[in-house]
Biopython code that builds the backbone (N, CA, C, O; Angstrom):
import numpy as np
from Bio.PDB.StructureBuilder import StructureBuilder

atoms = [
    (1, "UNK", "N", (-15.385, -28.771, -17.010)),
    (1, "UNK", "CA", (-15.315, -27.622, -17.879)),
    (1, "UNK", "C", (-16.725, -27.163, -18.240)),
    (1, "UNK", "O", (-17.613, -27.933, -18.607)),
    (2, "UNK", "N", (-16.862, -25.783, -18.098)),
    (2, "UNK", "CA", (-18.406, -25.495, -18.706)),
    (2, "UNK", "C", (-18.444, -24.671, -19.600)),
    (2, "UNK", "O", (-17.711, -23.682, -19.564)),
    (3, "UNK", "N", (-19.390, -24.919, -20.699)),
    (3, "UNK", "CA", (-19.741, -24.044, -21.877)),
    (3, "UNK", "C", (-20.451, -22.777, -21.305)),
    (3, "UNK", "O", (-21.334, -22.561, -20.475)),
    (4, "UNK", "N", (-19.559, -21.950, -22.236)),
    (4, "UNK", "CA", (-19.837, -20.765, -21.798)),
    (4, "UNK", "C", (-20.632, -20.384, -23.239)),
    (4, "UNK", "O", (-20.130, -20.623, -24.338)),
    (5, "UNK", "N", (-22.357, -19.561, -22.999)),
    (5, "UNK", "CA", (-22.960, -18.797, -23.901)),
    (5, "UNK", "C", (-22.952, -17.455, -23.234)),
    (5, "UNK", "O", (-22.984, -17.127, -22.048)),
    (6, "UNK", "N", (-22.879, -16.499, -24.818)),
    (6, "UNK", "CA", (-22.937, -15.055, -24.523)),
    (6, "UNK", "C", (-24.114, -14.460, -25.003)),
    (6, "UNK", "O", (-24.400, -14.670, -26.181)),
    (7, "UNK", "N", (-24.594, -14.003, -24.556)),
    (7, "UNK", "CA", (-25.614, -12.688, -24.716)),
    (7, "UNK", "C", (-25.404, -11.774, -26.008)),
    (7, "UNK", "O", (-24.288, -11.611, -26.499)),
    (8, "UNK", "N", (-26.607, -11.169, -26.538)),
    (8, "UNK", "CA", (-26.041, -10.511, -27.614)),
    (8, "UNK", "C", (-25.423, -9.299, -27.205)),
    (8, "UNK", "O", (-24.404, -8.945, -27.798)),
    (9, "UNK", "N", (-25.900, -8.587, -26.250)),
    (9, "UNK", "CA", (-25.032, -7.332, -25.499)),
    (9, "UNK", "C", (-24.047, -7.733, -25.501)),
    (9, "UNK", "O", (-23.217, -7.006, -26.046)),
    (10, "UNK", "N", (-23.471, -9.226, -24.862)),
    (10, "UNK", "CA", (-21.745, -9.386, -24.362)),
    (10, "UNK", "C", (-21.374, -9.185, -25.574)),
    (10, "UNK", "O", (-20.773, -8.169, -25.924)),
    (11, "UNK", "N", (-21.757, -10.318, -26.493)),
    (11, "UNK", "CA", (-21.380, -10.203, -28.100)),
    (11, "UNK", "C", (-21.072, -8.868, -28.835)),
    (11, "UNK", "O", (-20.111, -8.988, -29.595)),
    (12, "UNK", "N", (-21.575, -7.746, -28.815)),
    (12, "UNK", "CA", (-21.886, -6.791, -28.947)),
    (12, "UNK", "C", (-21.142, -5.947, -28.849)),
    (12, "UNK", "O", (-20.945, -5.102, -29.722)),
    (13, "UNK", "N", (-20.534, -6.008, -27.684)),
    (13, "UNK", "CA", (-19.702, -5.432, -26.681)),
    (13, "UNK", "C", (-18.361, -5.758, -26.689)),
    (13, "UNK", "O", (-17.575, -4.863, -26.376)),
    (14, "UNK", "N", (-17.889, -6.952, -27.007)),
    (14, "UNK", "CA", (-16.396, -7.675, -27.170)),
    (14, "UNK", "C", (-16.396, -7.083, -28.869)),
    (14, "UNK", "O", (-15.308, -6.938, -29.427)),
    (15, "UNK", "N", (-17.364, -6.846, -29.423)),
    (15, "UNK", "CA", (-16.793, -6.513, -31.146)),
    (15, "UNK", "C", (-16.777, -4.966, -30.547)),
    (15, "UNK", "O", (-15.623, -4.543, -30.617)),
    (16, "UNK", "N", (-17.637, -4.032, -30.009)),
    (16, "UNK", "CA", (-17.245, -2.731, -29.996)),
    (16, "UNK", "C", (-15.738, -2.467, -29.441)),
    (16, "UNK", "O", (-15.017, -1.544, -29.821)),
    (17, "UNK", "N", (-15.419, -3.390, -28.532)),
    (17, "UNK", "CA", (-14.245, -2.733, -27.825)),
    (17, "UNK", "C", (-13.063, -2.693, -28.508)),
    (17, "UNK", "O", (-13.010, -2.892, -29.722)),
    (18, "UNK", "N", (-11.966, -2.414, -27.726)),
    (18, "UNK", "CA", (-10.928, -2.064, -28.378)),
    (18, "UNK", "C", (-9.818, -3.629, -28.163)),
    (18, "UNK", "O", (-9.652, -4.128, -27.050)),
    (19, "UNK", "N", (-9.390, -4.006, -29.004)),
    (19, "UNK", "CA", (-8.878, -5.568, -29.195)),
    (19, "UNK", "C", (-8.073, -6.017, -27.836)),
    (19, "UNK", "O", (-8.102, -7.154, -27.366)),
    (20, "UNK", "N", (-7.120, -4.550, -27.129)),
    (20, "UNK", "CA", (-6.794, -5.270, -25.468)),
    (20, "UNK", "C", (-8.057, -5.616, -24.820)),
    (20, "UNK", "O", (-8.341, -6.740, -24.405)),
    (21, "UNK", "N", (-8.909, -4.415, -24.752)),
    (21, "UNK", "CA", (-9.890, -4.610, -23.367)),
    (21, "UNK", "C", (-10.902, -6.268, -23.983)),
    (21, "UNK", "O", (-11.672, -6.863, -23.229)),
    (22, "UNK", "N", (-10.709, -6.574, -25.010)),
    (22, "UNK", "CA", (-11.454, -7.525, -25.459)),
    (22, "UNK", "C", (-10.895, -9.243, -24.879)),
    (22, "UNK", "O", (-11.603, -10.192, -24.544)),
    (23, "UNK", "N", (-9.471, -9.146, -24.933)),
    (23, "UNK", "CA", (-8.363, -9.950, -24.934)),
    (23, "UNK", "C", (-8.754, -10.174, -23.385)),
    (23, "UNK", "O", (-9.361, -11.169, -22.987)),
    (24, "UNK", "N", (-8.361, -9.207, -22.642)),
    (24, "UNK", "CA", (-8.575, -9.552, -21.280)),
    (24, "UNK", "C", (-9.454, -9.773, -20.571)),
    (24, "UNK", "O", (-9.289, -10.342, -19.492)),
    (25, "UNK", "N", (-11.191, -9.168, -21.233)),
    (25, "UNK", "CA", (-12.341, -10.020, -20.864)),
    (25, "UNK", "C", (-12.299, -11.100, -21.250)),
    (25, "UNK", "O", (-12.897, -11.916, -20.548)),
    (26, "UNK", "N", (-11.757, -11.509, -22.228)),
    (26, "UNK", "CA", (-12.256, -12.652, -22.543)),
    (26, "UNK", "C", (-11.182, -13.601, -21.938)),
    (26, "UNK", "O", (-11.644, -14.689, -21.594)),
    (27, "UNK", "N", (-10.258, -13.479, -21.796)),
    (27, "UNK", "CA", (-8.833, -14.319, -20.515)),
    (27, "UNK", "C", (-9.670, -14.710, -19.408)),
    (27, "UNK", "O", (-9.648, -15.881, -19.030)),
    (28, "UNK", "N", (-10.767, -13.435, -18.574)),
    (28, "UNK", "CA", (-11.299, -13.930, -17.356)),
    (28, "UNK", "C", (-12.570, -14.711, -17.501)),
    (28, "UNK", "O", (-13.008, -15.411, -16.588)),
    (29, "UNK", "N", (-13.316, -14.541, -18.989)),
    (29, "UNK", "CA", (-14.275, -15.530, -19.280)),
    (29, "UNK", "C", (-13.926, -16.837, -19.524)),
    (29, "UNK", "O", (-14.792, -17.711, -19.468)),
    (30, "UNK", "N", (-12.583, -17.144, -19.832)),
    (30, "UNK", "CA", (-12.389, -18.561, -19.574)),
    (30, "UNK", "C", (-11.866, -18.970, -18.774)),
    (30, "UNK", "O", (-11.698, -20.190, -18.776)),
    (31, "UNK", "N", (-11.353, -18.184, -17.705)),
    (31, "UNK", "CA", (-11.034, -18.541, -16.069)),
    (31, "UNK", "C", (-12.464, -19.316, -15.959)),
    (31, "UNK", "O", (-12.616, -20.496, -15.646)),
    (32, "UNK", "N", (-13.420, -18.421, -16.272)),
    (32, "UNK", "CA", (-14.888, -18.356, -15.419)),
    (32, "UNK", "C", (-15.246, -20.551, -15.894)),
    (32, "UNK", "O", (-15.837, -21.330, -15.146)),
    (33, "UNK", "N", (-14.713, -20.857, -17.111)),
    (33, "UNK", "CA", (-14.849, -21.929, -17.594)),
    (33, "UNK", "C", (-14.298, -22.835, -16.992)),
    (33, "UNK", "O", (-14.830, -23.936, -17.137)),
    (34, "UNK", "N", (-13.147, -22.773, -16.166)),
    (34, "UNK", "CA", (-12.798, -24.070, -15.521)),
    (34, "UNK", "C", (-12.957, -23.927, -13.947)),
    (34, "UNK", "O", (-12.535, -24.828, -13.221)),
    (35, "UNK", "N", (-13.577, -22.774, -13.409)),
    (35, "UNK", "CA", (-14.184, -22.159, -11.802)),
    (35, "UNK", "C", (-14.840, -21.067, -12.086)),
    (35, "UNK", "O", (-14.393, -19.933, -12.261)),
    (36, "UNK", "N", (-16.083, -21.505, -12.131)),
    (36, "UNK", "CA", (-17.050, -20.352, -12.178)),
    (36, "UNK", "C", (-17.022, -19.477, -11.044)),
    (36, "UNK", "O", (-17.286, -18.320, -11.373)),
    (37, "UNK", "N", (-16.774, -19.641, -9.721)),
    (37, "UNK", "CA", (-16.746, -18.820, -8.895)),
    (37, "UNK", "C", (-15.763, -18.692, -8.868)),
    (37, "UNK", "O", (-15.115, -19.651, -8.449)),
    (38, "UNK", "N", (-14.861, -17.189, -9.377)),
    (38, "UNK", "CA", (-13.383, -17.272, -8.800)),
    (38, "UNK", "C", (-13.301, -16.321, -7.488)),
    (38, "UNK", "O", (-14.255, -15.750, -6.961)),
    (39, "UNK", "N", (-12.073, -16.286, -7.120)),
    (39, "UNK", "CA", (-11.782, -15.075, -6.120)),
    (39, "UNK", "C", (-12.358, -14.044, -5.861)),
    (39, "UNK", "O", (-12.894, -13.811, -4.778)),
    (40, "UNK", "N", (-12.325, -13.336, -6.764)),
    (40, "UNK", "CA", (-12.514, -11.911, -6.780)),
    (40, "UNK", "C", (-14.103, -11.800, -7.506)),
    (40, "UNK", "O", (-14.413, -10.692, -7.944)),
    (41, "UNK", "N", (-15.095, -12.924, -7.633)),
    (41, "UNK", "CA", (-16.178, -13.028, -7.956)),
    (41, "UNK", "C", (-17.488, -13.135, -6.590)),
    (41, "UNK", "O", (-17.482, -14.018, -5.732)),
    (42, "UNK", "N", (-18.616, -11.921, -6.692)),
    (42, "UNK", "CA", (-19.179, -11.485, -6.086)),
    (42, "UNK", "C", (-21.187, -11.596, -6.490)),
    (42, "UNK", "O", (-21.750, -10.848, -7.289)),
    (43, "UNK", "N", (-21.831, -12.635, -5.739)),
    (43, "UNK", "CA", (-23.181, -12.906, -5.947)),
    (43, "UNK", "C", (-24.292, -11.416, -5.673)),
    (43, "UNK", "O", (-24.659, -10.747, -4.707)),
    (44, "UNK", "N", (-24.434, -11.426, -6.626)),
    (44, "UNK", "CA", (-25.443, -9.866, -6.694)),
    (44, "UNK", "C", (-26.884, -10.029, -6.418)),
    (44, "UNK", "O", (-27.674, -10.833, -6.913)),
    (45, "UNK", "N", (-27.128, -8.842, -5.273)),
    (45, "UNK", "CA", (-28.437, -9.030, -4.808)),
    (45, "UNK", "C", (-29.866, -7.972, -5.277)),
    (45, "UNK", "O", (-29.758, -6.767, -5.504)),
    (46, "UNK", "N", (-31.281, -8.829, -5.352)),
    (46, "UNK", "CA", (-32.294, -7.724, -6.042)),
    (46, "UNK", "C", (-32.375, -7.939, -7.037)),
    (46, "UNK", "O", (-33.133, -7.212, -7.680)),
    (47, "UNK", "N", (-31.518, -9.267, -7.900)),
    (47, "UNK", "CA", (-32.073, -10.118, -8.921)),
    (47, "UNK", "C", (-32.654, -11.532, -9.267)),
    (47, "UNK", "O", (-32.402, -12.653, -8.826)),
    (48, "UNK", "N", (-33.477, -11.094, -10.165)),
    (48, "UNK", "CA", (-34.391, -12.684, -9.846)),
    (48, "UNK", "C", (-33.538, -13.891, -9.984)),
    (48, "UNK", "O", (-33.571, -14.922, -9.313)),
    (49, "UNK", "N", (-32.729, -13.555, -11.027)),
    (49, "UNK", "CA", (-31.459, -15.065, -11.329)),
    (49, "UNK", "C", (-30.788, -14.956, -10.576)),
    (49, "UNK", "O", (-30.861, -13.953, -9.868)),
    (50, "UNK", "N", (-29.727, -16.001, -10.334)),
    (50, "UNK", "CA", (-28.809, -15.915, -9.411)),
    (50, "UNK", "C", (-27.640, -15.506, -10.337)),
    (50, "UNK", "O", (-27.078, -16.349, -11.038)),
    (51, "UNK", "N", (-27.164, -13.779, -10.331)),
    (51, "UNK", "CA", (-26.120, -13.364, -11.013)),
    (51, "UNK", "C", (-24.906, -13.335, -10.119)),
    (51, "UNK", "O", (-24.899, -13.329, -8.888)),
    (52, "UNK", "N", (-23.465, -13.310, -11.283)),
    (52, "UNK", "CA", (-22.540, -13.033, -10.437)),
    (52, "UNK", "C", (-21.766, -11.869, -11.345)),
    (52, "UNK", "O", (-21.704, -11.611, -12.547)),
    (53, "UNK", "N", (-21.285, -11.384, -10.289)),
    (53, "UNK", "CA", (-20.235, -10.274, -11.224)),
    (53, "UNK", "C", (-18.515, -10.335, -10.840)),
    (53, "UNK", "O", (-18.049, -10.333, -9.700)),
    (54, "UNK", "N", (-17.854, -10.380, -11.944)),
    (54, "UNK", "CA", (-16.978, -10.358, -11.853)),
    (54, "UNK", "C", (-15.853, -8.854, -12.535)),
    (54, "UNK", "O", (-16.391, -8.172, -13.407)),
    (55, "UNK", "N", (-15.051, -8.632, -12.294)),
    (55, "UNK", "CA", (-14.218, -7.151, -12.223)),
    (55, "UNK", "C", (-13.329, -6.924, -13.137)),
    (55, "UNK", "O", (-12.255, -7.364, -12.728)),
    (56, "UNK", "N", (-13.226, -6.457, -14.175)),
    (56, "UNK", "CA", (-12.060, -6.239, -14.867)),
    (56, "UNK", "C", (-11.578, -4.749, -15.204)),
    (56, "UNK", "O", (-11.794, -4.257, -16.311)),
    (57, "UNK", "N", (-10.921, -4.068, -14.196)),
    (57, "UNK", "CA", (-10.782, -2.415, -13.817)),
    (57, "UNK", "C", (-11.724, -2.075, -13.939)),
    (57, "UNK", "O", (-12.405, -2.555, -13.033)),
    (58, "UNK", "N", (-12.427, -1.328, -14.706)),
    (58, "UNK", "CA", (-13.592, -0.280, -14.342)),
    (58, "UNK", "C", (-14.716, -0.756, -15.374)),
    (58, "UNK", "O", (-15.633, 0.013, -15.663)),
    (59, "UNK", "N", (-14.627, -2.080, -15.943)),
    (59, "UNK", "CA", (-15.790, -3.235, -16.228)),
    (59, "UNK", "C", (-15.755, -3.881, -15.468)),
    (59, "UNK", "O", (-14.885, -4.020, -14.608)),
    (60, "UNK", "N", (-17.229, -4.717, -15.714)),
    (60, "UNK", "CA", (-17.711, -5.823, -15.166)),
    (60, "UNK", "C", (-18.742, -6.461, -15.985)),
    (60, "UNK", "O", (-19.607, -5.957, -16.702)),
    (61, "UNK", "N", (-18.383, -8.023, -15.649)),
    (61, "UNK", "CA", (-19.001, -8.923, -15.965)),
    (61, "UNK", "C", (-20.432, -9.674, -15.663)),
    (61, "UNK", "O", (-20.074, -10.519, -14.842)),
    (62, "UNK", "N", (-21.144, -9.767, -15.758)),
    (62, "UNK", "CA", (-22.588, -10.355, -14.857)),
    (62, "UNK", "C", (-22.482, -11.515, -16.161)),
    (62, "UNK", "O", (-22.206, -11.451, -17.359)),
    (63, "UNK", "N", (-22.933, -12.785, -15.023)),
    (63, "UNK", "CA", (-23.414, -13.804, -15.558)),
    (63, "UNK", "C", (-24.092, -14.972, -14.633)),
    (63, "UNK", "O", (-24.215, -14.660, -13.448)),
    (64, "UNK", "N", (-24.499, -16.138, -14.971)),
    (64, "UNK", "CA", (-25.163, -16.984, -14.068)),
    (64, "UNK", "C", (-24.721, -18.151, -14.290)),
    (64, "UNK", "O", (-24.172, -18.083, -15.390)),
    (65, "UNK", "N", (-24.636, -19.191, -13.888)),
    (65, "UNK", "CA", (-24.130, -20.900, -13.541)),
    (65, "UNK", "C", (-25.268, -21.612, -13.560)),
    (65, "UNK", "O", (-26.150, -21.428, -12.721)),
    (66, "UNK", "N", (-25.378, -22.684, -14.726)),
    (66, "UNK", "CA", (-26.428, -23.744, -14.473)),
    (66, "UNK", "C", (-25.594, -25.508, -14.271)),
    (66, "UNK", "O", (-25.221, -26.415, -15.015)),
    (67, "UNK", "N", (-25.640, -25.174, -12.599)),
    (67, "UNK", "CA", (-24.450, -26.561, -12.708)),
    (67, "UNK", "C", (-25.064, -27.827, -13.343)),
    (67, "UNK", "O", (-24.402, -28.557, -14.081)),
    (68, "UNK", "N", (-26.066, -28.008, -13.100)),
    (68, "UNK", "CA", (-26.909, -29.214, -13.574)),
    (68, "UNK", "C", (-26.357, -29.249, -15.222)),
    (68, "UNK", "O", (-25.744, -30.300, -15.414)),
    (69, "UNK", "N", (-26.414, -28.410, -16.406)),
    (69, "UNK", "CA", (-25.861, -28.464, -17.270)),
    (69, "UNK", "C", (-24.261, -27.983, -17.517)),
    (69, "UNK", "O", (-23.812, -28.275, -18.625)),
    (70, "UNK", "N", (-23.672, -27.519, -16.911)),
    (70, "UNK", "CA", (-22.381, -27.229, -16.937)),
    (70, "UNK", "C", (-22.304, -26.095, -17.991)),
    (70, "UNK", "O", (-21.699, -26.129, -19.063)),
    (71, "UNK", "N", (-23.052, -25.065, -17.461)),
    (71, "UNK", "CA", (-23.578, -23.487, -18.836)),
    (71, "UNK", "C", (-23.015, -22.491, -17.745)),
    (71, "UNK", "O", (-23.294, -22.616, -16.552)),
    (72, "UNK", "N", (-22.197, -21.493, -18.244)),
    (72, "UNK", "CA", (-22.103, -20.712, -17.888)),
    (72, "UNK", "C", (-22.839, -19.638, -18.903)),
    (72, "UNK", "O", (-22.357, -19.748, -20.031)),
    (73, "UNK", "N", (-23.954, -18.546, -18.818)),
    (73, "UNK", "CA", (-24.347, -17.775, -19.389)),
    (73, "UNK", "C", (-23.722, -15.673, -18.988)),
    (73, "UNK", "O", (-24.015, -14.920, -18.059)),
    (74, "UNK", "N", (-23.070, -15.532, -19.889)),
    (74, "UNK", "CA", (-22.245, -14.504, -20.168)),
    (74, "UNK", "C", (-23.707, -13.205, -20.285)),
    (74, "UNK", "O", (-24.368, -13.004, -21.304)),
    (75, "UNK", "N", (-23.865, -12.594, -19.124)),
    (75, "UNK", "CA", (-25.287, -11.624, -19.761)),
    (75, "UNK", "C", (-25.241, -10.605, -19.813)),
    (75, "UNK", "O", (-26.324, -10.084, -20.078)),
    (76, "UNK", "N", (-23.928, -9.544, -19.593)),
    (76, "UNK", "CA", (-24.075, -8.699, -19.555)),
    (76, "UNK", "C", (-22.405, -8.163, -19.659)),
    (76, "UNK", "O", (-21.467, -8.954, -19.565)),
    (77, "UNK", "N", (-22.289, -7.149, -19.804)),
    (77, "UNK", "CA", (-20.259, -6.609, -20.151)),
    (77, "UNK", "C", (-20.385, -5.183, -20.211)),
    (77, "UNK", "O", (-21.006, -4.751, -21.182)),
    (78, "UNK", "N", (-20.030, -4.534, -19.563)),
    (78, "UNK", "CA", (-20.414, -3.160, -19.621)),
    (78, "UNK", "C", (-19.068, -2.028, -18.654)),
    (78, "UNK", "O", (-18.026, -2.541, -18.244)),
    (79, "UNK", "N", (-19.342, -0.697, -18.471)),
    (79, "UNK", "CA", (-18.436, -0.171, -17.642)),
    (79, "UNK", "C", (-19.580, -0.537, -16.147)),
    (79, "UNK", "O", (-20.685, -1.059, -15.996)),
    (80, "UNK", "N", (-18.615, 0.044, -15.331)),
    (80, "UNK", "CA", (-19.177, -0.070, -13.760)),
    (80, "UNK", "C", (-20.752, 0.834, -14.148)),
    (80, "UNK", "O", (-21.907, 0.409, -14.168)),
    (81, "UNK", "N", (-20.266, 2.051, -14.393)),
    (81, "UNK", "CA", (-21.484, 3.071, -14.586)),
    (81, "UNK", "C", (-22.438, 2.520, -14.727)),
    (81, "UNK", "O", (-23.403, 2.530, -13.962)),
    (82, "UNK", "N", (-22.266, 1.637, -16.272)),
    (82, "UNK", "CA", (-23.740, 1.368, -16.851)),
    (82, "UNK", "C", (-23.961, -0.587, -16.905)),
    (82, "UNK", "O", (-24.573, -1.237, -17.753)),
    (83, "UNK", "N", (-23.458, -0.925, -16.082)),
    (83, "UNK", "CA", (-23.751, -2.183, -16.250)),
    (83, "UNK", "C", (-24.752, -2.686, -15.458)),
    (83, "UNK", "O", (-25.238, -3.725, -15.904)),
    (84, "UNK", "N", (-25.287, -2.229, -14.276)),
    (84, "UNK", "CA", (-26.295, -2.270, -13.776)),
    (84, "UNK", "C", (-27.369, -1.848, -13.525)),
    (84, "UNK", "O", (-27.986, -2.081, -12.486)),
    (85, "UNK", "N", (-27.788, -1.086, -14.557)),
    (85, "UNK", "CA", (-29.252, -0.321, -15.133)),
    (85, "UNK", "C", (-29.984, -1.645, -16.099)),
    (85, "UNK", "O", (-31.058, -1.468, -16.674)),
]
sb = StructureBuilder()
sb.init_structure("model")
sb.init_model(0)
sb.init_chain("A")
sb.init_seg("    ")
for serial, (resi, resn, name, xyz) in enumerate(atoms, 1):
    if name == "N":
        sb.init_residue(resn, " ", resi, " ")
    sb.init_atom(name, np.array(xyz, "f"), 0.0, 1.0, " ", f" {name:<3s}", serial, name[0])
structure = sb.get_structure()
């Protein structure tokens, strides 16, 4: 099982939203806790960390895996548009 930390954006971002879209990011952030790589999870290139993004309709998730500590770091939550600026 890995501890998952969030970012203050993610943080940020799960209080702005609206209590479904919150519910169901956060359902696939604790998928992300017992298989950090799931299915439908995709390694993003042209960044210095090793990010991954994961899909939730027209959000997405970016975060990174430190297996050595068992951390999943939550860095980013945004729409498609603006999550990768």
């Amino acid at each position: 099982m890995f501890k998952i930390l969030y970012s203050n954006q993610a943080c940020n971002f799960l209080k702005k939203s609206d209590k479904v879209l919150a519910k169901r990011i956060i359902r696939k952030i604790e998928e992300l806790g017992t298989e950090p790589v799931i299915h439908d999870t995709k390694m993003l290139e042209g960044y210095k960390e090793k990010l991954f993004r994961v899909r939730i309709g027209d959000y997405r998730i970016l975060y990174e895996v430190d297996y050595k500590l068992n951390i999943i770091g939550i860095v980013k939550i945004d729409k498609r548009s603006k999550v990768y600026d």
